[in-house]
C-alpha positions in Angstrom: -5.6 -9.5 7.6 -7.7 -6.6 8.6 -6.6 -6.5 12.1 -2.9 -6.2 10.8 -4.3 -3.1 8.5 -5.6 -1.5 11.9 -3.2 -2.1 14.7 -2.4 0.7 16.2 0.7 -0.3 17.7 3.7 2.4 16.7 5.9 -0.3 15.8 3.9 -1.9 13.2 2.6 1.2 11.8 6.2 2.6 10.9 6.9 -0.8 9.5 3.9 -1.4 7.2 4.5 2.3 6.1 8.3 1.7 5.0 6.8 -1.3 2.9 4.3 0.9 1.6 7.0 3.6 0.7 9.3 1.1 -1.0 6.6 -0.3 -2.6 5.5 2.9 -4.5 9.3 3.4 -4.8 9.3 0.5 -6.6 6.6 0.9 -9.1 8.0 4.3 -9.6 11.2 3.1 -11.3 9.5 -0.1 -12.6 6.5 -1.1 -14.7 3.7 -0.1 -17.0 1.8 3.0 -15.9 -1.2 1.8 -16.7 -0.7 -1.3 -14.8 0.2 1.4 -12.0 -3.5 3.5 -12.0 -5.4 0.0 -12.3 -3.6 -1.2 -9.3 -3.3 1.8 -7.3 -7.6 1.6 -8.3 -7.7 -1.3 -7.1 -5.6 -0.8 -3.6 -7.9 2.4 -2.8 -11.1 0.7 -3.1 -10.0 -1.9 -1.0 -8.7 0.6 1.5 -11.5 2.6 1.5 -13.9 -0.3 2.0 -11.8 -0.9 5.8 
């Protein structure tokens, strides 16, 4: 999982940032907020721990 975060390779990067970007699309249109900020807390921890 962590090398899939990190590879460098241009290919992947544009694809896992697409997913990303529909993803927040997503929760844009969709959801509770609060459910939002605790997951978005949640997501940044983990990110910040790589």
């Amino acid at each position: 999982m962590i090398s899939q975060l990190t590879n460098l390779d241009p290919v992947v990067k544009a694809a896992r940032q697409q997913a990303l970007s529909q993803l927040l699309e997503t929760w844009a249109s969709k959801g509770d907020e609060q459910e939002q900020k605790e997951t978005w807390a949640i997501l940044s921890q983990a990110l910040g721990q790589l």
